[in-house]
C-alpha positions as CSV (number, residue, x, y, z in Angstrom):
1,X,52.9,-6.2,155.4
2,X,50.4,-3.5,156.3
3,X,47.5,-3.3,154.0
4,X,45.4,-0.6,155.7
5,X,42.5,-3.0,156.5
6,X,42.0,-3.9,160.0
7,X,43.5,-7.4,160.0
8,X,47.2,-5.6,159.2
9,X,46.4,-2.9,162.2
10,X,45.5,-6.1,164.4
11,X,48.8,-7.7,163.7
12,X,51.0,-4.9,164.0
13,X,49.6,-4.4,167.3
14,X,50.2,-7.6,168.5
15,X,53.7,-7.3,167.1
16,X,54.5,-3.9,168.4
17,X,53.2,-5.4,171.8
18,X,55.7,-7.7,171.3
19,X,58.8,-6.2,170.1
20,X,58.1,-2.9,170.8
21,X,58.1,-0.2,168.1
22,X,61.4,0.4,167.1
23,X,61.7,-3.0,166.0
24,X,58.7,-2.6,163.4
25,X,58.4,-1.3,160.1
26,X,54.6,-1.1,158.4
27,X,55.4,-1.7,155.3
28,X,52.7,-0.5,152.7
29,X,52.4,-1.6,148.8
30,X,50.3,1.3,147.5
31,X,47.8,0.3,144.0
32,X,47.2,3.7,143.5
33,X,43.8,2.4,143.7
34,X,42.6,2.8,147.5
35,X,40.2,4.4,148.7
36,X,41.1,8.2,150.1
37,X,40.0,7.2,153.8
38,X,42.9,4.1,154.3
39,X,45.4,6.9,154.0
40,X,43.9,9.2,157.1
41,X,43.6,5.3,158.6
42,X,47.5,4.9,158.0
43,X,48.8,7.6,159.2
44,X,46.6,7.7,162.1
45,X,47.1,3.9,163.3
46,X,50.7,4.3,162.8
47,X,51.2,7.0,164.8
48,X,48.9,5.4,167.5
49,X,51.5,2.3,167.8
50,X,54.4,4.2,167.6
51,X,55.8,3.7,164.0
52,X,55.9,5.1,161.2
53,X,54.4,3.4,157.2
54,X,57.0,3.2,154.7
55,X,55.2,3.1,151.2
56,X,56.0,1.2,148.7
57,X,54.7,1.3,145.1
58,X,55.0,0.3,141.1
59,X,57.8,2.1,139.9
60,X,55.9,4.1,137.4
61,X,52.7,4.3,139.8
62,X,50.9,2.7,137.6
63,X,47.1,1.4,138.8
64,X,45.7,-1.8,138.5
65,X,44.2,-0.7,135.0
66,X,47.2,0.1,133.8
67,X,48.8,-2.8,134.7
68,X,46.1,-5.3,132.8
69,X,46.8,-3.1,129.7
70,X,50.5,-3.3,129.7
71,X,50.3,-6.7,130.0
72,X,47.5,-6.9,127.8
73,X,45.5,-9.0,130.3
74,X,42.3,-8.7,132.2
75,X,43.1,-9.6,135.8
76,X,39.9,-11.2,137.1
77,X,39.3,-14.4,140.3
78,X,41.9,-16.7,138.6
79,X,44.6,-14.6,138.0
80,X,45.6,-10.6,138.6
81,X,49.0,-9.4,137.6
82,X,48.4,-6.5,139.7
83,X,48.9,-8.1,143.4
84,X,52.2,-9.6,141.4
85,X,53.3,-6.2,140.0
86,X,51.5,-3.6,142.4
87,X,51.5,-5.3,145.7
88,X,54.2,-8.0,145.9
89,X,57.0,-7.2,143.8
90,X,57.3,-3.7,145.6
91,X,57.6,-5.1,149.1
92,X,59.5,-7.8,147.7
93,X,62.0,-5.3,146.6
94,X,62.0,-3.2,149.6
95,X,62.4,-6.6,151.5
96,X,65.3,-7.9,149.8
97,X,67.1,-4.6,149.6
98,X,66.7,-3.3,153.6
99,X,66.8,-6.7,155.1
100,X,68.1,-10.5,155.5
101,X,66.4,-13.6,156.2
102,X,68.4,-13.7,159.3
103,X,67.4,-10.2,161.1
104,X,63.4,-9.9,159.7
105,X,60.3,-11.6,160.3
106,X,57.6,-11.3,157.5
107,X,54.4,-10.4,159.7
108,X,51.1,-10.7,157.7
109,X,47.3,-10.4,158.6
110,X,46.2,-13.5,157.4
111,X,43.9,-15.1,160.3
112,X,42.6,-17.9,161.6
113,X,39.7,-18.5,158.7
114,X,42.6,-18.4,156.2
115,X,45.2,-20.9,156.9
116,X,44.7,-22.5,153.7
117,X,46.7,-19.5,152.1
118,X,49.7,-19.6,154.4
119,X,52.0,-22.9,152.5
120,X,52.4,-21.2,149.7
121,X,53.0,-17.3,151.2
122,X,55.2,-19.1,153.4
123,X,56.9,-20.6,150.0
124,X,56.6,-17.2,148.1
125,X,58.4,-15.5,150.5
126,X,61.7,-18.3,151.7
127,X,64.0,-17.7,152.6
128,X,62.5,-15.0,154.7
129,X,60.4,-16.4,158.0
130,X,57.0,-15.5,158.0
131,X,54.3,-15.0,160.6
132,X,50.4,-14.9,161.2
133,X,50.0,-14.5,164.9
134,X,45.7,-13.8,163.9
135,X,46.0,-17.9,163.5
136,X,47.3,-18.4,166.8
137,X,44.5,-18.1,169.7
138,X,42.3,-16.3,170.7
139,X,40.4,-16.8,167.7
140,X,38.9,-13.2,166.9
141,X,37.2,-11.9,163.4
142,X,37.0,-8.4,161.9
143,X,34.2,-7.4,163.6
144,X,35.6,-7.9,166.8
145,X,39.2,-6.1,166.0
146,X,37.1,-2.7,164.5
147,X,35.5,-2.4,168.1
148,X,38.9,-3.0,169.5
149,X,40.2,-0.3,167.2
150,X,38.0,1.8,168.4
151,X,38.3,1.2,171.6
152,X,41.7,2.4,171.4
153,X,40.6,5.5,170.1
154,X,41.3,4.7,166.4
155,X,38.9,4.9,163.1
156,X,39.4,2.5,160.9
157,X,38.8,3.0,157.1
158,X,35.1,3.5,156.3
159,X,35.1,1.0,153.7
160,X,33.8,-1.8,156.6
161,X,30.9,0.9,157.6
162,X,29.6,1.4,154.2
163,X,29.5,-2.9,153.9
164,X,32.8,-3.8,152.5
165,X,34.6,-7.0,154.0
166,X,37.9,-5.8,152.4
167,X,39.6,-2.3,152.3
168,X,42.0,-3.1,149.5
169,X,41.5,-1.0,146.6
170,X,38.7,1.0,147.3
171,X,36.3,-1.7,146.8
172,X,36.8,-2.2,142.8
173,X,39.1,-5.4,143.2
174,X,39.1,-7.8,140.6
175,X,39.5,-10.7,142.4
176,X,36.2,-9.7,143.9
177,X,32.5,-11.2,143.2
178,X,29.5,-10.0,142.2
179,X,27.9,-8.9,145.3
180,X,30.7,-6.6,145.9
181,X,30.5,-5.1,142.1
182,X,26.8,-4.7,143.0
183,X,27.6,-3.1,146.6
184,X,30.2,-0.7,144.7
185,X,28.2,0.2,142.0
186,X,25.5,1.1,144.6
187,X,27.9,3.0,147.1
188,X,30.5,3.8,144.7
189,X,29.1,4.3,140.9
190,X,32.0,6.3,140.2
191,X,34.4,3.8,140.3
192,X,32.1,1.4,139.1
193,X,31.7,3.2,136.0
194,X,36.0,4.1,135.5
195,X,36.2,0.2,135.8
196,X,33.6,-0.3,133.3
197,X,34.7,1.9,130.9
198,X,38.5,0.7,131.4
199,X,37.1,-2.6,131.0
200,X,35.7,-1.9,127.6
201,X,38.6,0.0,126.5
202,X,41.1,-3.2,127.3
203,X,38.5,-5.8,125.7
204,X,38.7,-3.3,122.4
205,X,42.8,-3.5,122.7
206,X,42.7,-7.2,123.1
207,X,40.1,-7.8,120.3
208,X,38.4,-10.4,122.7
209,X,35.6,-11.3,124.6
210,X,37.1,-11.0,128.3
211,X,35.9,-9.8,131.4
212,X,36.3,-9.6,135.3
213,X,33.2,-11.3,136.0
214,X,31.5,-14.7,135.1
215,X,28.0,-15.6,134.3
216,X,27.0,-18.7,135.3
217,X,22.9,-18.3,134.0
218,X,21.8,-21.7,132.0
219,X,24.5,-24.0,133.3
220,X,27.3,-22.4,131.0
221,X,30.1,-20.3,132.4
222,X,30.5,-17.0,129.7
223,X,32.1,-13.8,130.3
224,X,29.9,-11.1,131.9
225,X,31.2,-7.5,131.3
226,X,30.7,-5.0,134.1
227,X,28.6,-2.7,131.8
228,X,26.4,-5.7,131.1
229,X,26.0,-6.9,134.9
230,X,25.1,-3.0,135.4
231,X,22.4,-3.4,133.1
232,X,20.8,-6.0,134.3
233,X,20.8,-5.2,138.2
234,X,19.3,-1.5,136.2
235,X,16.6,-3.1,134.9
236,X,16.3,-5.7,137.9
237,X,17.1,-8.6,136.0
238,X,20.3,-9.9,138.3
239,X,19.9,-12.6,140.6
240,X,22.9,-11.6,142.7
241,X,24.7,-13.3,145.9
242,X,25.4,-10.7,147.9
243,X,27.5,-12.7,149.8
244,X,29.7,-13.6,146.4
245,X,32.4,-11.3,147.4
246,X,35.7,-12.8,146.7
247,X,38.6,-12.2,148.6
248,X,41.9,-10.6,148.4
249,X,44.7,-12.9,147.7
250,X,47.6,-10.1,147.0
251,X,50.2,-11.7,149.2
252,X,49.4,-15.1,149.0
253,X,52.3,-15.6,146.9
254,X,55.8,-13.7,146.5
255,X,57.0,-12.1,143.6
């Protein structure tokens, strides 16, 4: 399960080391979301370790925006119908059709900090065996495996230079905090902005008062629209965590 972030390069090596190449397919679930860079990163890792990334994606390419509008809900920390129908449902379909249970093993990056997640991937994903050989020692984090990447003469994504702990969809994931909607409104404003404004547009569909993000001010949890957390950190108002990022949860669960 190769997400173009450095914990999927780290595992596929290991695996490749392994198993050797042949017997190893990188298999990527595209949001149509990611940043440009994880694609140069893709192609550039895979032909490094000797394989080759076979894309997957939403039938209709759709983006996570799309997807919250079709199904006419706001994916946000508690729930995102995009890592169902953009990231798992794809793989689970390429899975199911090119494999069996009995000749595949499900690798995934989750590591040694994350082992809460891995009962129910494993149960997502039975009958298929699944793997997380960043659990197993040497314990190592992401800073360590970007100097090893480099080290074997590989790049990885710039997202972790410009200060982003994840690479998944080019910084603007839902299931993020607000430090990293601050950090991508500062790095990325762009894509700040088209999630603000796709924000709005899906809170005028629905008629409601949703949003991505929380505010916790006064002891009472309300929505916080982007365009409203904008304003504040605008007119230096926010109190913000910078270290409230979130995390990505796509495949913590199967489809």
């Amino acid at each position: 399960m190769w997400s173009g972030g450095i914990t999927s390069w780290a595992t596929a090596r290991i695996i490749v080391e392994r198993h050797g190449p042949d017997a190893v397919t990188f298999l990527f679930a595209d949001t149509n979301a990611e940043d440009e860079d994880l694609y140069r990163f893709n192609e550039e890792a895979a032909a490094k370790l000797g394989g080759q990334v076979v894309r997957v994606a939403d039938p209709r390419e759709r983006d996570p925006w799309d997807v919250f509008e079709d199904e006419r809900y706001l994916g946000n920390t508690r729930l995102a119908p995009c890592s169902k129908l953009l990231k798992q449902a794809p793989a689970r379909r390429w899975v199911a059709d090119n494999t069996t249970p009995e000749d595949a093993t499900l690798y995934i990056g989750i590591d040694w900090t994350e082992t809460h997640r891995i009962p129910a991937n494993r149960a997502g994903w039975a009958p298929w065996p699944v793997e997380y050989p960043l659990t197993e020692p040497p314990y190592r984090d992401k800073d360590f495996w970007i100097e090893e990447a480099r080290r074997a003469g590989l790049e990885p994504t710039r997202m972790y230079d410009l200060g982003f702990s994840h690479a998944n969809c080019g910084g603007a994931c839902v299931r993020a905090g607000q430090g990293q909607w601050a950090h991508l409104l500062k790095v990325f404003p762009e894509r700040y902005a088209y999630a603000e404004a796709r924000e709005e547009r899906l809170r005028q569909k629905l008629g409601k008062d949703v949003s991505i993000l929380r505010d916790r001010r006064g002891g009472t949890l309300k929505p916080l629209t982007l365009k409203a957390f904008r304003e504040r950190i605008e007119a230096q108002e926010a109190d913000v965590d910078a270290d409230d990022i979130g995390g990505c949860g796509c495949f913590t669960e199967a489809a």
